[in-house]
RODREN-693531 format. One record per residue: residue number from 1; y, z, x of N, C-alpha, C in turn. Coordinates in nm, 3 decimals, padded with zeros to 5 digits, m for minus. Last residue first. Layout:
<pts>
PT   n     npy     npz     npx    capy    capz    capx     cpy     cpz     cpx
PT NUM       Y       Z       X       Y       Z       X       Y       Z       X
...
</pts>
This chain:
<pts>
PT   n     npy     npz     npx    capy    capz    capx     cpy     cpz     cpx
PT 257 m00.743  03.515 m02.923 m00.847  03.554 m03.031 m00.782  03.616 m03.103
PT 256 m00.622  03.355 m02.763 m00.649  03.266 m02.848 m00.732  03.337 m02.964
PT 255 m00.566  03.503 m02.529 m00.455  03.523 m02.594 m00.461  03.420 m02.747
PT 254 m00.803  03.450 m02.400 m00.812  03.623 m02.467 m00.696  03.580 m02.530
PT 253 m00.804  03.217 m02.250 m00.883  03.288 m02.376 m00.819  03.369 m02.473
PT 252 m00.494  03.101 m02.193 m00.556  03.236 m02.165 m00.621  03.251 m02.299
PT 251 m00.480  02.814 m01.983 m00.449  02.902 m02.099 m00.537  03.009 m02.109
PT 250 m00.235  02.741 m01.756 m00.381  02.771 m01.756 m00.434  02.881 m01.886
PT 249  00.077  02.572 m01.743 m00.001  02.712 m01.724 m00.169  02.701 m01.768
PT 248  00.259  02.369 m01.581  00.146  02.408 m01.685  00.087  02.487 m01.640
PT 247  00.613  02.473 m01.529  00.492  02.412 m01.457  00.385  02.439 m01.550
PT 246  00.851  02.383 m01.724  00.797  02.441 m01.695  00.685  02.399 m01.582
PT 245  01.144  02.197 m01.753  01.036  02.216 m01.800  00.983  02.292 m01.729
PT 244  01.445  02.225 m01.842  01.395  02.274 m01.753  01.239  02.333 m01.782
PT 243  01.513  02.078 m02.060  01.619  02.100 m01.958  01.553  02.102 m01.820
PT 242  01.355  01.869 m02.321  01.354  01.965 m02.222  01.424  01.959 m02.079
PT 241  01.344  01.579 m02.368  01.432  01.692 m02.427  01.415  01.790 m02.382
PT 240  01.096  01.481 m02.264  01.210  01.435 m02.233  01.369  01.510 m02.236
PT 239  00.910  01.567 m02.428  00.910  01.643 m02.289  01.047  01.618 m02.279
PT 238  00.960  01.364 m02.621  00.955  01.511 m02.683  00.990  01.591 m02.489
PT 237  00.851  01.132 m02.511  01.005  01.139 m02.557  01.032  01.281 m02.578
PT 236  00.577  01.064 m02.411  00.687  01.192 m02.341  00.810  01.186 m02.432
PT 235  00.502  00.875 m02.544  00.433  01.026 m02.567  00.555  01.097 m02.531
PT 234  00.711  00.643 m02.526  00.674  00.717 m02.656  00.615  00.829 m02.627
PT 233  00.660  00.603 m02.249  00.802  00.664 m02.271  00.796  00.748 m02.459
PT 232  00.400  00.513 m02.220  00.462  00.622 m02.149  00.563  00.700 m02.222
PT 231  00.394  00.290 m02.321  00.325  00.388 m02.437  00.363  00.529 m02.350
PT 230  00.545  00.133 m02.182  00.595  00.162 m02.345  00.546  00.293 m02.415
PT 229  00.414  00.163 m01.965  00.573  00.216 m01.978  00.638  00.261 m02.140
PT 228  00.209  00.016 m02.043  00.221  00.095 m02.006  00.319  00.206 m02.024
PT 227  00.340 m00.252 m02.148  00.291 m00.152 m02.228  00.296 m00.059 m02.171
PT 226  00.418 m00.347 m01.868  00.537 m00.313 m01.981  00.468 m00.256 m02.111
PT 225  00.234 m00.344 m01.711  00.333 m00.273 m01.670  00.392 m00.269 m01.789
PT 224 m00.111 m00.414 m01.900  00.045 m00.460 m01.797  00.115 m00.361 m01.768
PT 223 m00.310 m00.295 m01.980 m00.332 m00.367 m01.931 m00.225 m00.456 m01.873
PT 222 m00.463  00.043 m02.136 m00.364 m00.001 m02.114 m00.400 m00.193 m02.019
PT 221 m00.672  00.237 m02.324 m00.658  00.127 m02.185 m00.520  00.095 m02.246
PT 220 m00.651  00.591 m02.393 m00.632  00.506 m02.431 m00.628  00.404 m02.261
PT 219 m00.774  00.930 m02.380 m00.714  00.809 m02.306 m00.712  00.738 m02.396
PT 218 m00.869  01.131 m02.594 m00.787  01.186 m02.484 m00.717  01.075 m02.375
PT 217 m00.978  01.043 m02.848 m00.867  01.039 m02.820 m00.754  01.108 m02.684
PT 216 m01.230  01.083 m02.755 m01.219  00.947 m02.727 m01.041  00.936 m02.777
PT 215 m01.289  01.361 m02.821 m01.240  01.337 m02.697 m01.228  01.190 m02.674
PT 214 m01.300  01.314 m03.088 m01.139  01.398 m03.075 m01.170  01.322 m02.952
PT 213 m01.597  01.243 m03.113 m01.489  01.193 m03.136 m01.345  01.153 m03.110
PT 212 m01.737  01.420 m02.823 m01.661  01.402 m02.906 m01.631  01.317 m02.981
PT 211 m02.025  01.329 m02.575 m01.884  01.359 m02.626 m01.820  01.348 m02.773
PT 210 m02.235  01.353 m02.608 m02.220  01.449 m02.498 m02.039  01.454 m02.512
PT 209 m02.386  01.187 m02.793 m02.345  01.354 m02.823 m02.267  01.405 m02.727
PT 208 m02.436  00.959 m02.799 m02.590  01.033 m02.742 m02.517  01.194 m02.770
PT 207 m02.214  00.796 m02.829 m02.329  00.814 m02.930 m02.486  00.900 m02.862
PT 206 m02.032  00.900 m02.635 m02.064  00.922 m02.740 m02.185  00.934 m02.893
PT 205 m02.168  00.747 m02.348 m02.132  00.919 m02.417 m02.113  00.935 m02.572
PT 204 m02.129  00.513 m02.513 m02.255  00.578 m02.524 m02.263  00.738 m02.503
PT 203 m01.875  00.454 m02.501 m01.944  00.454 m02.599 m02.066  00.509 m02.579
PT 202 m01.794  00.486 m02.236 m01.773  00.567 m02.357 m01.825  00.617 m02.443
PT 201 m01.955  00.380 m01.954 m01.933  00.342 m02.153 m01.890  00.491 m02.217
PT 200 m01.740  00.322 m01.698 m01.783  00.418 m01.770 m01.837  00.353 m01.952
PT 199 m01.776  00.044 m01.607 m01.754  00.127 m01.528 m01.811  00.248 m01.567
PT 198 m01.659 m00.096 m01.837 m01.744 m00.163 m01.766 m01.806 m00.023 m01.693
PT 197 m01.410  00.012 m01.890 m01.520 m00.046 m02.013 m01.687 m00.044 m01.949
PT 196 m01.299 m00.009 m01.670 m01.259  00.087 m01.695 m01.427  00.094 m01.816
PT 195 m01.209 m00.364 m01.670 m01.289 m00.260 m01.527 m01.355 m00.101 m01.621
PT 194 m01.078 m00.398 m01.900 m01.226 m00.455 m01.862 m01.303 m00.401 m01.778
PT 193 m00.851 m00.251 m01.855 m00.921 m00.179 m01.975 m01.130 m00.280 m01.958
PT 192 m00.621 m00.105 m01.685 m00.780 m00.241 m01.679 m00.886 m00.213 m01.750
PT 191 m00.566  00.208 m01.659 m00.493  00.075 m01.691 m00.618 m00.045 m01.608
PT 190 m00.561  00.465 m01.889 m00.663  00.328 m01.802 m00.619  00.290 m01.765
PT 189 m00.343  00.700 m01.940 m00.356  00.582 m01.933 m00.462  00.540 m01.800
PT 188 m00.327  00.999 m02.087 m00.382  00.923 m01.981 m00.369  00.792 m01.984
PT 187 m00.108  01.299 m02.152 m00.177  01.106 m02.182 m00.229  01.062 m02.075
PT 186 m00.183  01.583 m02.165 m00.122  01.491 m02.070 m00.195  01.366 m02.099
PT 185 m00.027  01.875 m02.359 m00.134  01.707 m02.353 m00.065  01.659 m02.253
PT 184 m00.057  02.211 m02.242  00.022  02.108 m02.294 m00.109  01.929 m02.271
PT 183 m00.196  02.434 m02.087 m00.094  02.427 m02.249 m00.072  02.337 m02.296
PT 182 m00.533  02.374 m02.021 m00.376  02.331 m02.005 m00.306  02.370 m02.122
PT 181 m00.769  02.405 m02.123 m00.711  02.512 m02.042 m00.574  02.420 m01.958
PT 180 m00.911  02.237 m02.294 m00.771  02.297 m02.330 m00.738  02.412 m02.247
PT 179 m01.158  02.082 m02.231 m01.187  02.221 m02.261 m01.036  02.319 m02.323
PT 178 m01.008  01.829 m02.239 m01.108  01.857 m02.355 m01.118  01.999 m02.338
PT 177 m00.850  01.874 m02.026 m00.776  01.852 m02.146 m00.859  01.856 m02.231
PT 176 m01.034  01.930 m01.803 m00.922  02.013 m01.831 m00.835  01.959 m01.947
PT 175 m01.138  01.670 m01.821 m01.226  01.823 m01.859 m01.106  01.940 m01.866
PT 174 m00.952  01.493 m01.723 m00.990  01.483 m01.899 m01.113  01.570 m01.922
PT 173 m00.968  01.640 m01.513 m00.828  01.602 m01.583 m00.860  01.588 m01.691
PT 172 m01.225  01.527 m01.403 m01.168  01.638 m01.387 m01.053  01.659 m01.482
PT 171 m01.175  01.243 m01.380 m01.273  01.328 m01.512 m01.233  01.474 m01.523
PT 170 m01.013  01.177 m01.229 m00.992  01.123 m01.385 m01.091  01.235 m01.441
PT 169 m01.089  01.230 m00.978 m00.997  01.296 m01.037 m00.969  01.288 m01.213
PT 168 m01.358  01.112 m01.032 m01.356  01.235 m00.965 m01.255  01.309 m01.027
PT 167 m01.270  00.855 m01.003 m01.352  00.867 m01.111 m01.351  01.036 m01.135
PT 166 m01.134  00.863 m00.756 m01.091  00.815 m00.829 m01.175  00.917 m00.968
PT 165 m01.351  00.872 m00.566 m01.277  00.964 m00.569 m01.174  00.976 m00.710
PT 164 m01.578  00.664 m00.599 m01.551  00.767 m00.632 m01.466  00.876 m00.635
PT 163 m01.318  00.409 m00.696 m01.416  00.466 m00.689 m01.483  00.566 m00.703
PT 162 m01.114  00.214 m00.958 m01.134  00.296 m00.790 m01.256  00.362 m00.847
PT 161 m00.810  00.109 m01.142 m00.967  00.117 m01.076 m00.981  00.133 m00.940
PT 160 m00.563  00.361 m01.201 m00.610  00.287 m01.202 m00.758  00.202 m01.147
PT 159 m00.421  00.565 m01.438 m00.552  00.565 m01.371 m00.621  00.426 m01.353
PT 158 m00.153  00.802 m01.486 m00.220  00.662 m01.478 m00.331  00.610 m01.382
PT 157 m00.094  01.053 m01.682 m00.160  01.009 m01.573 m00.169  00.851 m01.598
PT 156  00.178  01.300 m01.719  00.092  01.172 m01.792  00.017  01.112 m01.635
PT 155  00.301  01.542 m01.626  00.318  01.523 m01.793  00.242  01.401 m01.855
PT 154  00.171  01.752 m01.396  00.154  01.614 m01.456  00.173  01.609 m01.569
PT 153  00.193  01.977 m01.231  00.275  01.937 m01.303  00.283  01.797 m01.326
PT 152 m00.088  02.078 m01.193  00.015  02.143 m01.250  00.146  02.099 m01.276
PT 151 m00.261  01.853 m01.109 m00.245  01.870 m01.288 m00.093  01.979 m01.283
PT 150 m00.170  01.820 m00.839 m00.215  01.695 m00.978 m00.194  01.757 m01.083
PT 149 m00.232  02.062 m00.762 m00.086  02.025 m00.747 m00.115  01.920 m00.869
PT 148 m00.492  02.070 m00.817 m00.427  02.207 m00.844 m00.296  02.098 m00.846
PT 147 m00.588  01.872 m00.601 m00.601  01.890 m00.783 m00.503  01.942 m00.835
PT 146 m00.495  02.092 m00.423 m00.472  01.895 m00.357 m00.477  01.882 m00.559
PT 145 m00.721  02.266 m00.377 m00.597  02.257 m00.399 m00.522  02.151 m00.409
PT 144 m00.941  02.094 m00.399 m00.917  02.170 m00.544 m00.807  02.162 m00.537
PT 143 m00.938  01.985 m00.131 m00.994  01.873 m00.211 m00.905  01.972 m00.375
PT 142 m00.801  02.120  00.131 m00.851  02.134  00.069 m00.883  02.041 m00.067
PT 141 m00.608  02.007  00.306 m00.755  02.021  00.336 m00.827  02.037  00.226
PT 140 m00.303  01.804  00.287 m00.382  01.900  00.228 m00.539  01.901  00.294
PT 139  00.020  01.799  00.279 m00.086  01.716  00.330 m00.159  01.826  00.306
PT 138  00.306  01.642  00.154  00.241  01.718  00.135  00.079  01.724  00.196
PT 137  00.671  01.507  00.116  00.502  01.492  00.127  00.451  01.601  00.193
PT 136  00.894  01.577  00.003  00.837  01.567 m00.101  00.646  01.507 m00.059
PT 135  01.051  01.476  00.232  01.065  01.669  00.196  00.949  01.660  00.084
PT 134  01.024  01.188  00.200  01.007  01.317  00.338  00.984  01.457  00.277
PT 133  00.900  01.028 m00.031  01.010  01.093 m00.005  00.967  01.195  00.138
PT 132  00.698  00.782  00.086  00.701  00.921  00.021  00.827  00.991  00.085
PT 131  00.619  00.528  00.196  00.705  00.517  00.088  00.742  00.712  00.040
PT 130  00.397  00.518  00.440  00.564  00.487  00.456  00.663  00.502  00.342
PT 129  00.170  00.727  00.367  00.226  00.579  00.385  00.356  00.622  00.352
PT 128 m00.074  00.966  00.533  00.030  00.952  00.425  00.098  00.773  00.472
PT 127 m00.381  00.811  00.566 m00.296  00.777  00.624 m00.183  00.809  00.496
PT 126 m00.781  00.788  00.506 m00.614  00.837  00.443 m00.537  00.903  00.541
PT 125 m00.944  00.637  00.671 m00.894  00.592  00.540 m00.731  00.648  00.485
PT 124 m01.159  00.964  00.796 m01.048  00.770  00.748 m01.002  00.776  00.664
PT 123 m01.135  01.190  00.786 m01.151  01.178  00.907 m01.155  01.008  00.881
PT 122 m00.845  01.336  00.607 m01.005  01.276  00.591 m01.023  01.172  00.736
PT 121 m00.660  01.530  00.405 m00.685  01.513  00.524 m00.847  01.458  00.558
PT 120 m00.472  01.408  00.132 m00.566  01.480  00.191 m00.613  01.472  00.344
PT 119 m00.112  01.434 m00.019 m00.230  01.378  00.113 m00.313  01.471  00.120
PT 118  00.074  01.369 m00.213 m00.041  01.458 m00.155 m00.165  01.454 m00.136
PT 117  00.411  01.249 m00.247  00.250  01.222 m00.162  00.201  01.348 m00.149
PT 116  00.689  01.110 m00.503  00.566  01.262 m00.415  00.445  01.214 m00.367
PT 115  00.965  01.012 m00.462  00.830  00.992 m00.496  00.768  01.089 m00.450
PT 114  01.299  00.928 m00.597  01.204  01.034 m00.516  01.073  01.015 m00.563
PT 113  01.396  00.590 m00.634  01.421  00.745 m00.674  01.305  00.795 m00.550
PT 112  01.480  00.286 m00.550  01.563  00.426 m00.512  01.538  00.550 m00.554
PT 111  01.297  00.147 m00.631  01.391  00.172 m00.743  01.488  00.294 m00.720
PT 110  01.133  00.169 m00.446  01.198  00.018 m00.480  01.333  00.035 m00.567
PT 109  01.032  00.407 m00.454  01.101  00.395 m00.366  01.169  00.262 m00.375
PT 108  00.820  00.344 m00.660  00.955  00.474 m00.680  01.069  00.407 m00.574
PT 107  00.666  00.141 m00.532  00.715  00.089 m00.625  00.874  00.234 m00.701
PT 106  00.520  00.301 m00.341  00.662  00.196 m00.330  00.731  00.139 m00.388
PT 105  00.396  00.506 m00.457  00.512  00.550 m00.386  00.641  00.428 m00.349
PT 104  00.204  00.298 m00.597  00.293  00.404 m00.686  00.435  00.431 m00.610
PT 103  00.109  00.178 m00.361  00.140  00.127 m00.465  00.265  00.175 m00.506
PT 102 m00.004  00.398 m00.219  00.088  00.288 m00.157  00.205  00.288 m00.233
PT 101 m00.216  00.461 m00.444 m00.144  00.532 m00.380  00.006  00.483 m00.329
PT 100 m00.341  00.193 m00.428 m00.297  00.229 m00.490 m00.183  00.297 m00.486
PT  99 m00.328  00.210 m00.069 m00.372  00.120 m00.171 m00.274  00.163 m00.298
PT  98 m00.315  00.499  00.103 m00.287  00.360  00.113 m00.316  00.293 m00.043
PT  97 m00.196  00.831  00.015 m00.237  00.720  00.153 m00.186  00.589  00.064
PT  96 m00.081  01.003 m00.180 m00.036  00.999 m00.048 m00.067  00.877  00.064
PT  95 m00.185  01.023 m00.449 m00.245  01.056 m00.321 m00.187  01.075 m00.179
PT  94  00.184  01.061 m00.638  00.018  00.996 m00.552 m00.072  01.073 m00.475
PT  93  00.400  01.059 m00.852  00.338  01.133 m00.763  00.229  01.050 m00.726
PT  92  00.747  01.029 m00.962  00.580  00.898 m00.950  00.563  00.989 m00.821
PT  91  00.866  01.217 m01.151  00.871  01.141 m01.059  00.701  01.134 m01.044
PT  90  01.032  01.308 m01.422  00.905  01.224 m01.455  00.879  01.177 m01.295
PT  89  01.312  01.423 m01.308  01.246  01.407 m01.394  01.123  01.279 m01.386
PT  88  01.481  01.602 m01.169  01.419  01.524 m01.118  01.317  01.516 m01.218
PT  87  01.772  01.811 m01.336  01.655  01.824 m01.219  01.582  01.672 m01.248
PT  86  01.935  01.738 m01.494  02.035  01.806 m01.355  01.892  01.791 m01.281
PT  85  01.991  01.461 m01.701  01.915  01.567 m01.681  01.941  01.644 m01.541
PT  84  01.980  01.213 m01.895  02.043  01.286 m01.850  02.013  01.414 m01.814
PT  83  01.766  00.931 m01.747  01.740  01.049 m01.812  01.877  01.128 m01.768
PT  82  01.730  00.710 m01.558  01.887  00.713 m01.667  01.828  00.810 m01.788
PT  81  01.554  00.781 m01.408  01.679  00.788 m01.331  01.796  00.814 m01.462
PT  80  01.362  00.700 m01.576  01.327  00.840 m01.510  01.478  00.875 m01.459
PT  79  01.362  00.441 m01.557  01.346  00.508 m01.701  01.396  00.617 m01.681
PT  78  01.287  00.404 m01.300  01.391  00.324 m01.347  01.478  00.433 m01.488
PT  77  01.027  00.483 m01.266  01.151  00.586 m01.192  01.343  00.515 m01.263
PT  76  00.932  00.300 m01.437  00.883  00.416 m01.463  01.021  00.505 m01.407
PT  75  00.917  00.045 m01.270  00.950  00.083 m01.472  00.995  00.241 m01.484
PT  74  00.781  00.119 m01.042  00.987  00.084 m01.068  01.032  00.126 m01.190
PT  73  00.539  00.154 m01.133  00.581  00.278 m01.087  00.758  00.266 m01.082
PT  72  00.523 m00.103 m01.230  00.489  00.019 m01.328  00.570  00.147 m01.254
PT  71  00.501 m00.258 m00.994  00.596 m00.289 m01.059  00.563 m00.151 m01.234
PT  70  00.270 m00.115 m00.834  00.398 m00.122 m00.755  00.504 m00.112 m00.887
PT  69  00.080 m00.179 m01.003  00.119 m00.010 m01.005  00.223 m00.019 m00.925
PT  68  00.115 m00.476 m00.946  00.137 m00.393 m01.094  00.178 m00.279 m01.095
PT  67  00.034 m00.502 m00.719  00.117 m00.513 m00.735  00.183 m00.435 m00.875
PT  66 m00.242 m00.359 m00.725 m00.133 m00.336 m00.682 m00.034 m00.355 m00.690
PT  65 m00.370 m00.562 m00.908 m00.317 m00.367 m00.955 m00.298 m00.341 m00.901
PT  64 m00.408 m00.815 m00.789 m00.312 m00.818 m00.904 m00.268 m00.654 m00.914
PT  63 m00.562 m00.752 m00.592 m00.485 m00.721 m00.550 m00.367 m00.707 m00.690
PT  62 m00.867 m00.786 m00.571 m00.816 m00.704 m00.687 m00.642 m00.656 m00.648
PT  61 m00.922 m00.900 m00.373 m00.944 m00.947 m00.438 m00.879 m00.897 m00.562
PT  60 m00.635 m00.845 m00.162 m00.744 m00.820 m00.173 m00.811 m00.907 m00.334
PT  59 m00.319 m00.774 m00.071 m00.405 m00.959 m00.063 m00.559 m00.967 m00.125
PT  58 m00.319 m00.528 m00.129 m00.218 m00.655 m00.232 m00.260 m00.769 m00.200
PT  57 m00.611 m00.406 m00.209 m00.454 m00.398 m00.096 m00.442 m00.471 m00.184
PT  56 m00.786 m00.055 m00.225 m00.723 m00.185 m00.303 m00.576 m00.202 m00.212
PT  55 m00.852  00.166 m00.079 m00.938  00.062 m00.025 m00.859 m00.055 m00.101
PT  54 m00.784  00.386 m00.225 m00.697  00.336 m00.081 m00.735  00.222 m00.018
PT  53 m00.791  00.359 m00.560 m00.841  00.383 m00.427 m00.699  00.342 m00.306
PT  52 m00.612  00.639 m00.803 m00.630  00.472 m00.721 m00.679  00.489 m00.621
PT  51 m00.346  00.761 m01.001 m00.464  00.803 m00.930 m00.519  00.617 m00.922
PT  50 m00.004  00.917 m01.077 m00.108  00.736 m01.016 m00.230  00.795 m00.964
PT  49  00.153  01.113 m01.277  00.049  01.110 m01.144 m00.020  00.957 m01.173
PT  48  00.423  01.154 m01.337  00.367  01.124 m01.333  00.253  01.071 m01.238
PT  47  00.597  01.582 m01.347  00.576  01.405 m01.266  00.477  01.336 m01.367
PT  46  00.829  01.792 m01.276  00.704  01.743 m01.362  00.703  01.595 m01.286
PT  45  01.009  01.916 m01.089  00.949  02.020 m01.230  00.841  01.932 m01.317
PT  44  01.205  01.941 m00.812  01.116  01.864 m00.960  01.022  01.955 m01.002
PT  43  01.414  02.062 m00.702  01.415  02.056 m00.838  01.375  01.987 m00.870
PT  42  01.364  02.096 m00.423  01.412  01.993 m00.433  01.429  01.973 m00.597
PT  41  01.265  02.355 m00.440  01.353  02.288 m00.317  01.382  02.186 m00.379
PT  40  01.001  02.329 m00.618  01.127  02.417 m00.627  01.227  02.349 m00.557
PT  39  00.852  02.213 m00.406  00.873  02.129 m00.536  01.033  02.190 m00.592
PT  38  00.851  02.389 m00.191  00.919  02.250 m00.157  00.950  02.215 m00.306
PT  37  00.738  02.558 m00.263  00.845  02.619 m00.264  00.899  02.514 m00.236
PT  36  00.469  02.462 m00.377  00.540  02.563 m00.453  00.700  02.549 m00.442
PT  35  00.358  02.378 m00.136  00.453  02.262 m00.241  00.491  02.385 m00.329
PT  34  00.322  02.662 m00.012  00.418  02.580  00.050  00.475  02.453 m00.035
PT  33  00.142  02.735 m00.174  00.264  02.808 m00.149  00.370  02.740 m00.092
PT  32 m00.114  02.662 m00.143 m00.033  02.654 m00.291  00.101  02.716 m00.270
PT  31 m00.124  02.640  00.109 m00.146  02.514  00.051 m00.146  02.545 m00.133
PT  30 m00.178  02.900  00.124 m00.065  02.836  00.192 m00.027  02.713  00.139
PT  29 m00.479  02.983  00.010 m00.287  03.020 m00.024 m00.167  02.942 m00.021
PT  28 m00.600  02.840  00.172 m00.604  02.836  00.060 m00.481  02.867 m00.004
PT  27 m00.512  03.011  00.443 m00.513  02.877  00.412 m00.495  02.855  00.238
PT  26 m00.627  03.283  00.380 m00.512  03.258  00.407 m00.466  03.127  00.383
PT  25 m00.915  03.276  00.303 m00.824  03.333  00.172 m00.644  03.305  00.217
PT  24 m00.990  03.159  00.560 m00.998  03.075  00.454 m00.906  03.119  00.347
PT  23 m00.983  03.355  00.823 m00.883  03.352  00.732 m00.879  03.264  00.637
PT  22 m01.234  03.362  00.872 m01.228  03.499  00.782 m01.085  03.448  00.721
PT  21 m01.303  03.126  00.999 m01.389  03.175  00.834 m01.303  03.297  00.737
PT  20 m01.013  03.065  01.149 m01.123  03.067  01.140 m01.175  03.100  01.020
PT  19 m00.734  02.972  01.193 m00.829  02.838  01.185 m00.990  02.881  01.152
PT  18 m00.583  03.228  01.230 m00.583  03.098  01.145 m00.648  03.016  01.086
PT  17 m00.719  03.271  01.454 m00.740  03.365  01.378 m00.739  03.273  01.258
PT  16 m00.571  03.105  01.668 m00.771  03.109  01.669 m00.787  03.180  01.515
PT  15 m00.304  03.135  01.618 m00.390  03.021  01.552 m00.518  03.006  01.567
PT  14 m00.157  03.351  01.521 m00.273  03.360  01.621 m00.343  03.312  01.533
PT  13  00.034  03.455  01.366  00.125  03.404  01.508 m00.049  03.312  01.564
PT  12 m00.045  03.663  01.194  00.001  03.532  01.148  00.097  03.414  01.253
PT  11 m00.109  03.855  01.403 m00.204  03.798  01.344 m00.187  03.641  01.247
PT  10  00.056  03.848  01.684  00.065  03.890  01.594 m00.044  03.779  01.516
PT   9 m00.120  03.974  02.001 m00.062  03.891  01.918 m00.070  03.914  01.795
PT   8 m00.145  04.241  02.174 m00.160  04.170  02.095 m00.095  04.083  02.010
PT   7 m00.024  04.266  02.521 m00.018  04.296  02.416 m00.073  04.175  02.291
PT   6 m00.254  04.336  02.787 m00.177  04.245  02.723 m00.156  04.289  02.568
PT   5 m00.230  04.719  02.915 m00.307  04.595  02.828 m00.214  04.476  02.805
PT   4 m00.047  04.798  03.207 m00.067  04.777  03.099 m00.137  04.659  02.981
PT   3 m00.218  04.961  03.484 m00.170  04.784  03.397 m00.177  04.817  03.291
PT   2 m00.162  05.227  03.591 m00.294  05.162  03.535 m00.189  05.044  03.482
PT   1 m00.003  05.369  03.879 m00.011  05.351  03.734 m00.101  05.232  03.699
</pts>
């Protein structure tokens, strides 16, 4: 009798298959499927997102906005904790690595609540850090999907100074709130309103056309922890009253004509 062939492996078993061009439509997926079912898992339903380099430390020259997004992100889960509410409300989400990032997650974790990391995968620099709830970190290849999680359930952003990646996510976010393919407003907060001034003019987008009026109401600067928080807790008071908020949906042209 002839040998029988080795039998084939199963296709979602067969990590050459996995890892290659054709299965990209698989990956892509996975990495919306898997915080899908973790976020679910653990009943959070909205957050606030910290965006920040990984390059800002706490001894560094610019170390004061670490500490700050440390002591903003306590304000914040502090607020977040004495919400009466059965699911996990307003939790301090990040990048996942160092600096800023850091920041946000240690400053949740100071104050005993749940923090979220979503990590990208980058040949430096980003290292998930020691402060992210376990079940609640998240590591990512993809740069959109990694977004995708950011906005879908961000009820407010805080944006502190950083580079390009930084600048990257902020704009993105305030193109998805000028074009209105979010249902809902997500406040932004600057926070370093001198860096921030400096960095981008506004003003001149504006006066050359490329922006709005309306869109100079999509952020406001901010410049301590205790405004911050202040002007936090005023937008959201309305979210606040909601049981069981939703994830933001992606609005539908056609349902606007």
């Amino acid at each position: 009798m002839s040998a029988r062939p080795p039998r084939a492996e199963l296709a979602y078993l067969d990590k050459s298959f996995l890892t290659s061009d054709a299965a990209r439509p698989v990956r892509i997926l996975s990495e919306y499927l898997e915080p899908l079912q973790g976020f679910a898992r653990a009943h959070v339903h909205d957050t606030i997102v910290f965006f920040g380099p990984a390059r800002l430390t706490a001894e560094g020259p610019l170390g004061r906005y670490y500490n700050e997004a440390r002591e903003l992100a306590k304000l914040i889960t502090l607020w977040s904790k004495g919400l009466d509410h059965a699911t996990h409300r307003f939790v301090i989400c990040s990048g996942g690595g160092g600096g800023i990032m850091e920041a946000a997650n240690r400053g949740a974790s100071d104050a005993a609540g749940r923090t979220i990391g979503l990590n990208i995968s980058l040949p430096h620099e980003q290292r998930p850090n020691p402060y992210i709830t376990p079940e609640l970190s998240f590591e990512f290849h993809y740069f959109f999907m990694r977004k995708l999680w950011f906005a879908h359930l961000a009820r407010a952003l805080v944006v502190f100074p950083g580079g390009f990646g930084t600048l990257d996510e902020l704009t993105e976010m305030l193109t998805l709130s000028q074009t209105k393919k979010l249902d809902r407003k997500i406040p932004v907060l600057l926070y370093g309103s001198a860096y921030w001034r400096e960095i981008i003019n506004f003003e001149a987008l504006l006066r050359h056309g490329m922006i709005s009026h309306e869109d100079m109401d999509l952020f406001e600067f901010v410049d301590d922890p205790a405004t911050a928080l202040a002007r936090l807790q005023a937008c959201l008071a309305p979210a606040a009253e909601i049981e069981a908020p939703l994830f933001a949906h992606s609005r539908n042209c056609e349902s606007d004509e």
